[in-house]
C-alpha atoms as a printed R data frame, in Angstrom:
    type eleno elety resid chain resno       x       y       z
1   ATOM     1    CA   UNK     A     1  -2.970 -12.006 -50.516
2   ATOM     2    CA   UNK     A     2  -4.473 -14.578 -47.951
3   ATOM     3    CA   UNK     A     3  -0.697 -15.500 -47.156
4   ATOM     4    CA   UNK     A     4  -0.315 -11.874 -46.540
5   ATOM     5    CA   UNK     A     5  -3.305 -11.172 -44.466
6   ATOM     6    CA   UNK     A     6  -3.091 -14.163 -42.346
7   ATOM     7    CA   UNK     A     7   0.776 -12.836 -41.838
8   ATOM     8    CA   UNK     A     8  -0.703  -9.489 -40.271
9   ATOM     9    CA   UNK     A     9  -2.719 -11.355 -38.245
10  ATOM    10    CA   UNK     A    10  -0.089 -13.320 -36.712
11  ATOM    11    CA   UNK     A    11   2.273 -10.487 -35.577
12  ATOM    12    CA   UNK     A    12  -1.440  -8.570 -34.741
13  ATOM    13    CA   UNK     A    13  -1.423 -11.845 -31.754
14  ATOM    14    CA   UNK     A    14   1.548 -11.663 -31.300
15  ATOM    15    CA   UNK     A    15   2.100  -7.952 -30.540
16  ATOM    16    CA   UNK     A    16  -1.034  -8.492 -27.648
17  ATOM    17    CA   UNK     A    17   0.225 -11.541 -26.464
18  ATOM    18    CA   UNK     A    18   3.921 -10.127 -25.380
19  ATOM    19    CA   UNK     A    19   2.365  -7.309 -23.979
20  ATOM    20    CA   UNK     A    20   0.213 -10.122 -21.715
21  ATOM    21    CA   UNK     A    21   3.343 -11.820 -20.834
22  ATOM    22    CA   UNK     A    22   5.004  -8.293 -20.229
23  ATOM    23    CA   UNK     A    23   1.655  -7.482 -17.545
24  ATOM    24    CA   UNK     A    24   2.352 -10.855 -15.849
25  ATOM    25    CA   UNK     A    25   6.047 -10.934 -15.595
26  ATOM    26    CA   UNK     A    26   5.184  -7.561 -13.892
27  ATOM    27    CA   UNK     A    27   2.559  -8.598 -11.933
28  ATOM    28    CA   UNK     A    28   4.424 -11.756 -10.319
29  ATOM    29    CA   UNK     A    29   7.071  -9.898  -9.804
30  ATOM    30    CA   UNK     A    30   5.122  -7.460  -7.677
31  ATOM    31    CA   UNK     A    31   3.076 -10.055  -5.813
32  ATOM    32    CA   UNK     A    32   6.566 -11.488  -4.733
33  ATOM    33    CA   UNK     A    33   7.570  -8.197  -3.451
34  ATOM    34    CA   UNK     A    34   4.194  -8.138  -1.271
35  ATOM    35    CA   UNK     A    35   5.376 -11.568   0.085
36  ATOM    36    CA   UNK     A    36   9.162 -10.008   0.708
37  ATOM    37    CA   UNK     A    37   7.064  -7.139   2.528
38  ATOM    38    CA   UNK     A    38   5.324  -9.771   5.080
39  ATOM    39    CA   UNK     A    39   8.663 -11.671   5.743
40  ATOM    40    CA   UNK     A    40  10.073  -7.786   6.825
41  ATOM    41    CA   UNK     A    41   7.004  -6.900   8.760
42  ATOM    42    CA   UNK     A    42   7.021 -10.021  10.733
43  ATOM    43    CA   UNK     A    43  11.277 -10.243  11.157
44  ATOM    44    CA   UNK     A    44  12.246  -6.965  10.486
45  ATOM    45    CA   UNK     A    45  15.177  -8.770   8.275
46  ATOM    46    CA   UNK     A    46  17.418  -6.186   6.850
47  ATOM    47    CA   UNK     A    47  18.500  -8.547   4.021
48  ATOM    48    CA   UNK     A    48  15.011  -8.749   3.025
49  ATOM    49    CA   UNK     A    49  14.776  -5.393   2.599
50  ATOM    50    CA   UNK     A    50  17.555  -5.324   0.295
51  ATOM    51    CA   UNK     A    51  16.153  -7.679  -1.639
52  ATOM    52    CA   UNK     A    52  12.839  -5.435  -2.346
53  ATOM    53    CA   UNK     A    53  15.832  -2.327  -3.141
54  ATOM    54    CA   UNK     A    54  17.138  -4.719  -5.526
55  ATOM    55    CA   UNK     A    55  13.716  -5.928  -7.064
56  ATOM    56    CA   UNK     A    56  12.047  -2.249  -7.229
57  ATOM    57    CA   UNK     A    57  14.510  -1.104 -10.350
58  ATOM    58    CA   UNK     A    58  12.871  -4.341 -12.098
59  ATOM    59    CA   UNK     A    59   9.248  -3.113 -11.902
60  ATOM    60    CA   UNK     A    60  10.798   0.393 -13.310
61  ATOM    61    CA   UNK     A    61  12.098  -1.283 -16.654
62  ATOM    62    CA   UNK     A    62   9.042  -3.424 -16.712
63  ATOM    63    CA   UNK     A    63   7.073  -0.256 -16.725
64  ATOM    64    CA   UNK     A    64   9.124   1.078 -19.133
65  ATOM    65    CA   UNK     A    65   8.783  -1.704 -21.346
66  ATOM    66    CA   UNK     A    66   5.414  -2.195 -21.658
67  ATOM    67    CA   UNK     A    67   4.904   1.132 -22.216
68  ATOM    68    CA   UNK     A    68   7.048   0.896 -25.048
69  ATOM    69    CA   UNK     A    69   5.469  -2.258 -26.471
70  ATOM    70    CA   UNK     A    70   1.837  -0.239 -26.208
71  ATOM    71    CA   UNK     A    71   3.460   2.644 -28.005
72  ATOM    72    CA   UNK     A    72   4.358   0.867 -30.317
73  ATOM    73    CA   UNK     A    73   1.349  -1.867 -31.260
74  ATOM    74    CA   UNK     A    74  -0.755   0.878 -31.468
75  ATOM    75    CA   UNK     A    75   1.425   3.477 -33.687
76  ATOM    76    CA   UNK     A    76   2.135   0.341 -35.857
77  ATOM    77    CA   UNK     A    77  -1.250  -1.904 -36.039
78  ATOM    78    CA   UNK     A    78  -4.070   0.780 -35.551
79  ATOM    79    CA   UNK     A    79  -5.574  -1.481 -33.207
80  ATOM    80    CA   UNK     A    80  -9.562  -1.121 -33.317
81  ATOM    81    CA   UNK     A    81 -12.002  -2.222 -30.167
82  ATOM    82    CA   UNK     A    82 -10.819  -4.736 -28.131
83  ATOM    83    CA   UNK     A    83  -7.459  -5.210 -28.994
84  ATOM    84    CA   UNK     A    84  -7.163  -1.158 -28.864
85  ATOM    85    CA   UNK     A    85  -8.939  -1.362 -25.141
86  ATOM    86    CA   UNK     A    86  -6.447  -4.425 -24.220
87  ATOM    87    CA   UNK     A    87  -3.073  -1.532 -25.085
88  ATOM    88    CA   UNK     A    88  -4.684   0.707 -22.991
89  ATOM    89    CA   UNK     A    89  -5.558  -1.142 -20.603
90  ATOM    90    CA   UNK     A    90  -2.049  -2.500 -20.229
91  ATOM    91    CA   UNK     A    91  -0.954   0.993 -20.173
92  ATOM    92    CA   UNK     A    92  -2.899   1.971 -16.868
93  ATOM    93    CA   UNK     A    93  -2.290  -1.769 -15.128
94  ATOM    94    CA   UNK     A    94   1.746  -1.025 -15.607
95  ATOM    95    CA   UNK     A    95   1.505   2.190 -13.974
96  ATOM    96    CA   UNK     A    96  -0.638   0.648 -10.953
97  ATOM    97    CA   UNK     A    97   1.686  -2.014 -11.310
98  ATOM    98    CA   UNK     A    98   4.474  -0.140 -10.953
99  ATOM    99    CA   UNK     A    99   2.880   2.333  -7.886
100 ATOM   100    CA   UNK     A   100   2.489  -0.459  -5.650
101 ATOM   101    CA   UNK     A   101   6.222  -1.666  -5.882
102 ATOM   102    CA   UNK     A   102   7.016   1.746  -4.773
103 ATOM   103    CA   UNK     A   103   4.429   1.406  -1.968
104 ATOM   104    CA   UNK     A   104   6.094  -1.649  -0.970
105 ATOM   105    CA   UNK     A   105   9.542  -0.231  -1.161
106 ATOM   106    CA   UNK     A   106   8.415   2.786   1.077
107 ATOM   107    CA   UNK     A   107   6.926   0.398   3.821
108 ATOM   108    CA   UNK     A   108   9.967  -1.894   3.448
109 ATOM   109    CA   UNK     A   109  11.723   0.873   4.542
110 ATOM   110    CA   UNK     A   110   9.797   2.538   6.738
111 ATOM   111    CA   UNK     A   111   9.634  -0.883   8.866
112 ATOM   112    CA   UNK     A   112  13.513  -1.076   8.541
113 ATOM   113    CA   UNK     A   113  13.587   2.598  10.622
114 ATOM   114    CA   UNK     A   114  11.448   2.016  13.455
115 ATOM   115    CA   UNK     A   115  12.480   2.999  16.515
116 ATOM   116    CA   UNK     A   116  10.879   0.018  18.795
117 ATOM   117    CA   UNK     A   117   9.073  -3.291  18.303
118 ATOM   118    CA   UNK     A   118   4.719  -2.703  17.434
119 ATOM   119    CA   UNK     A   119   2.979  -4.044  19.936
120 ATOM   120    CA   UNK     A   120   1.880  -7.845  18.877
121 ATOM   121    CA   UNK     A   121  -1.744  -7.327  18.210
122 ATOM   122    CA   UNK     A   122  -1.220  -4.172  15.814
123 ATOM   123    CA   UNK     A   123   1.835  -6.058  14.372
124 ATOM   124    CA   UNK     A   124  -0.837  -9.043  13.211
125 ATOM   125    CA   UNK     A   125  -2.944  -6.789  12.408
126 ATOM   126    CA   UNK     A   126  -0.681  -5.398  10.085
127 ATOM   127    CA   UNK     A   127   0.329  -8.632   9.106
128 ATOM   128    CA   UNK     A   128  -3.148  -9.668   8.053
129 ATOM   129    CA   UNK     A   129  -3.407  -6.311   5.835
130 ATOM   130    CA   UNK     A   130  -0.618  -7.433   3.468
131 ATOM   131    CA   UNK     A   131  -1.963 -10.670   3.217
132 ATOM   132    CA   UNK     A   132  -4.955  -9.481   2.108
133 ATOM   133    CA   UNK     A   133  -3.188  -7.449  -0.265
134 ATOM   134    CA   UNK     A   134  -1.777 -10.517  -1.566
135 ATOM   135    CA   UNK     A   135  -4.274 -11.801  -2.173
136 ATOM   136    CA   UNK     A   136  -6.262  -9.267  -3.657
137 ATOM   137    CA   UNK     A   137  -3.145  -9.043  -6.270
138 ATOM   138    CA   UNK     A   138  -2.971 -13.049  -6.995
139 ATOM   139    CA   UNK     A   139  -7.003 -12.493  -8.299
140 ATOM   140    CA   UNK     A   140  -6.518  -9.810 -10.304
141 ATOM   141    CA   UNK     A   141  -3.172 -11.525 -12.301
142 ATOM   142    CA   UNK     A   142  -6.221 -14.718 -12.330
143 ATOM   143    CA   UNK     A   143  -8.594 -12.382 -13.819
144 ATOM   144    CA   UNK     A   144  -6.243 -10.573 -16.161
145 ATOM   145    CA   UNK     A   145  -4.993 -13.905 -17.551
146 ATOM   146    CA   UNK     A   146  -8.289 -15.351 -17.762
147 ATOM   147    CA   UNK     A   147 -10.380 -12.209 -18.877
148 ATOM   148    CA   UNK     A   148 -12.748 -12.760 -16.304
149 ATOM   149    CA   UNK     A   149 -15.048 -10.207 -15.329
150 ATOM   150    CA   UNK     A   150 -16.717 -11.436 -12.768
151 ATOM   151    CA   UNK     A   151 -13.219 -12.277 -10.683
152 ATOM   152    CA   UNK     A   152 -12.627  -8.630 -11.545
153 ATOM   153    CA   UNK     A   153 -15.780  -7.170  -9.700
154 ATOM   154    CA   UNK     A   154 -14.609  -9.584  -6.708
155 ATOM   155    CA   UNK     A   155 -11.823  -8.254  -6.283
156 ATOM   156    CA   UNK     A   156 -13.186  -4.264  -6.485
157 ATOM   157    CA   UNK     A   157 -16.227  -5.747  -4.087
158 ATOM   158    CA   UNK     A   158 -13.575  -7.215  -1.856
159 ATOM   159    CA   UNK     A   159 -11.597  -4.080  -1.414
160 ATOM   160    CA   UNK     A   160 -13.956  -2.813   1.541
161 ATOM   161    CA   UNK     A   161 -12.481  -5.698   3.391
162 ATOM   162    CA   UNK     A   162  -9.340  -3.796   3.087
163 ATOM   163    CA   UNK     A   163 -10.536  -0.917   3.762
164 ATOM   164    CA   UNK     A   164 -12.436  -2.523   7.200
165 ATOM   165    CA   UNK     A   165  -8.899  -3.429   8.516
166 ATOM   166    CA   UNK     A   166  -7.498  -0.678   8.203
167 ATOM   167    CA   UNK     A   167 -10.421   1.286  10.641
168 ATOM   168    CA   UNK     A   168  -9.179  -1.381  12.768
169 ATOM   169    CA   UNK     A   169  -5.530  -1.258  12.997
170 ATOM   170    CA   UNK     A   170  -5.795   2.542  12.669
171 ATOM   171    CA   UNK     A   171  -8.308   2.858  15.875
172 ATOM   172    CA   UNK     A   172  -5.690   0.570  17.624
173 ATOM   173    CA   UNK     A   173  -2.999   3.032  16.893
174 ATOM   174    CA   UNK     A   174  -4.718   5.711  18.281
175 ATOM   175    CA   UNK     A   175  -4.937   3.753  21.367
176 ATOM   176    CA   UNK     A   176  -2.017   3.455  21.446
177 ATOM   177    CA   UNK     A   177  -0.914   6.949  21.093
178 ATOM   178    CA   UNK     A   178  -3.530   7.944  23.594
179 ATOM   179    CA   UNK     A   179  -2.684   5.632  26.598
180 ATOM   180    CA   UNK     A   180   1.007   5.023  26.355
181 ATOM   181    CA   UNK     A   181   2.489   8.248  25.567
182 ATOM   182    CA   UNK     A   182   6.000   7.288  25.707
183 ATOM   183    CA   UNK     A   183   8.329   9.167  23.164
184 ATOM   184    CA   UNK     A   184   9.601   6.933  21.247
185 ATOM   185    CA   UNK     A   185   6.906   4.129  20.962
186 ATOM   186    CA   UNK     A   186   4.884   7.618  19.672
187 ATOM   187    CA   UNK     A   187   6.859   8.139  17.035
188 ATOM   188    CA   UNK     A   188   6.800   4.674  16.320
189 ATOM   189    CA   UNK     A   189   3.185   4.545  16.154
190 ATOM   190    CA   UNK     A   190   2.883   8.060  14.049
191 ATOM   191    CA   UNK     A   191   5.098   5.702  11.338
192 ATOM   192    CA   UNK     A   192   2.551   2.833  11.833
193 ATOM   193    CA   UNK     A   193  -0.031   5.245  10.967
194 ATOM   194    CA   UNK     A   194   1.699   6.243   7.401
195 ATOM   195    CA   UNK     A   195   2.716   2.717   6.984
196 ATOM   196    CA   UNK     A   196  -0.963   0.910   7.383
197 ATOM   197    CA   UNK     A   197  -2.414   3.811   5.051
198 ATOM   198    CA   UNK     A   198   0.270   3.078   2.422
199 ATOM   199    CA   UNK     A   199  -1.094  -0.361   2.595
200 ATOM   200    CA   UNK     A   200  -4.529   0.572   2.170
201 ATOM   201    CA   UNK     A   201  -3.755   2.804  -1.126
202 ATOM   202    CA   UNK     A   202  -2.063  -0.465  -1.996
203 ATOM   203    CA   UNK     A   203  -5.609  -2.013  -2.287
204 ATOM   204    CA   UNK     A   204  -7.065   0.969  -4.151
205 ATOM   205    CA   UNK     A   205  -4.190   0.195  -7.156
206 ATOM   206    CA   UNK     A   206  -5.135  -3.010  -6.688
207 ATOM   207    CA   UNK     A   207  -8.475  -1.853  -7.553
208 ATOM   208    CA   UNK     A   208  -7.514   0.212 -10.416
209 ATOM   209    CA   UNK     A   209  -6.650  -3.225 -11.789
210 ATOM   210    CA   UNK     A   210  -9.493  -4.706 -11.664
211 ATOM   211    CA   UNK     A   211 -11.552  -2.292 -13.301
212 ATOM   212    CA   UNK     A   212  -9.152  -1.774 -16.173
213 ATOM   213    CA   UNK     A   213  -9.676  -5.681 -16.720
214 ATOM   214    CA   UNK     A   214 -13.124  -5.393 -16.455
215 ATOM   215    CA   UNK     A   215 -13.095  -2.500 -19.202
216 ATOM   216    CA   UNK     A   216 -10.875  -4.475 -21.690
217 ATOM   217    CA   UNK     A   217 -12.719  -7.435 -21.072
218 ATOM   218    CA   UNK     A   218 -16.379  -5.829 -21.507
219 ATOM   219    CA   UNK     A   219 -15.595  -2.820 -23.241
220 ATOM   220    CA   UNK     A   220 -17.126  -0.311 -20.782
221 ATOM   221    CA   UNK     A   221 -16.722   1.156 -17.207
222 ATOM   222    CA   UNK     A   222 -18.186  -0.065 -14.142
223 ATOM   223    CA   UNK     A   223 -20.927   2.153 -13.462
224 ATOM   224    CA   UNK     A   224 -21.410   1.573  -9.664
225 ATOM   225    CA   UNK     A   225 -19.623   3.195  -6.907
226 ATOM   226    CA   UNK     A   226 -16.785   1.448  -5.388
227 ATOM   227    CA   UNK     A   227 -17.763  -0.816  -2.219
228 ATOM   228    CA   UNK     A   228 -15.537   1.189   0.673
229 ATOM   229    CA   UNK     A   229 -15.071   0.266   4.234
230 ATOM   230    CA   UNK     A   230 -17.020   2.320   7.098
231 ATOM   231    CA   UNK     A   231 -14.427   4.505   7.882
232 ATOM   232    CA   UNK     A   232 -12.494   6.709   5.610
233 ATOM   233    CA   UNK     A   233  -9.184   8.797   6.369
């Protein structure tokens, strides 16, 4: 019986840690497209872009997997408390997961269409918002893979700093619109305005994230209000 027993056990693990490794193949993969995403921003490369096409199908059948393997584990093993909270929670990350590769794929392509060149300072402004972004994702993989609850409020807190960049560029923008109203640099700039906004909803998965880690790490819901930037769209 103890040979037995310690036998469910081991597939129990087993079962949660492939899901893990399922989260973080999906994760990486993602944070790579964010990196692909700066290289287009700042060189407009068209074979860059094809490179997020190719990835994006990826983070579809990752998506699709994991859900699977949650399906599963939890028709199967019954899971109870945390291990139940860490399926779920894998469930929701996948999907956020999975909603900022299209993000990224949308502003990959929107980029690719522009009709001019951004003016410099909105273009490193823009710049500096995916970086962020970045980084935002490489803490919450940290957190997920370490269960650590504190990174995970970090990066929630640290989402207002998102949200404080994008005031910026969008004011800019405006400017823009305002005091150079030449066709097609308007139109250009109406695209910047989707494109930066995209980025910021990028953060708010991001954030998703991070309170789904926190939840399967504590086993409850941040109670607070989320930290957001001054200005609000």
């Amino acid at each position: 019986m103890k040979e037995y027993n310690d036998h469910i056990v081991s597939s129990f693990d087993e079962d949660i840690s492939s899901i893990r490794r399922s989260i973080i193949k999906m994760a990486t993969l993602c944070e790579e497209q964010y990196k692909l995403l700066y290289h287009i921003v700042d060189t407009g490369s068209a074979s860059t872009v094809e490179d997020v096409l190719k990835n994006e199908p990826i983070l579809d059948q990752c998506d699709e997997k994991i859900r699977d393997q949650v399906i599963t584990f939890i028709t199967l093993r019954s899971p109870m408390a945390v291990d139940l909270r860490e399926g779920l929670a894998a469930l929701k990350i996948s999907t956020d997961l999975e909603r900022l590769g299209d993000y990224c794929k949308n502003v990959s392509l929107r980029i690719q269409a522009l009709e001019v060149i951004p003016a410099a300072n909105i273009k490193s402004e823009i710049l500096r918002m995916i970086v962020m972004v970045q980084g935002q994702l490489k803490k919450v993989i940290d957190a997920y893979v370490s269960k650590n609850k504190d990174k995970s409020i970090e990066v929630r807190n640290d989402d207002a700093l998102i949200d404080k960049l994008y005031q910026s560029v969008y004011e800019k923008i405006i400017e823009e619109i305002r005091h150079k109203p030449n066709k097609l640099k308007t139109l250009m700039n109406t695209k910047l305005l989707f494109t930066i906004k995209t980025i910021e909803r990028a953060g708010d998965h991001i954030t998703n994230i991070a309170e789904e880690v926190y939840y399967a790490t504590v086993g409850e819901t941040i109670k607070t209000p989320r930290p957001k930037g001054e200005f609000e769209q």
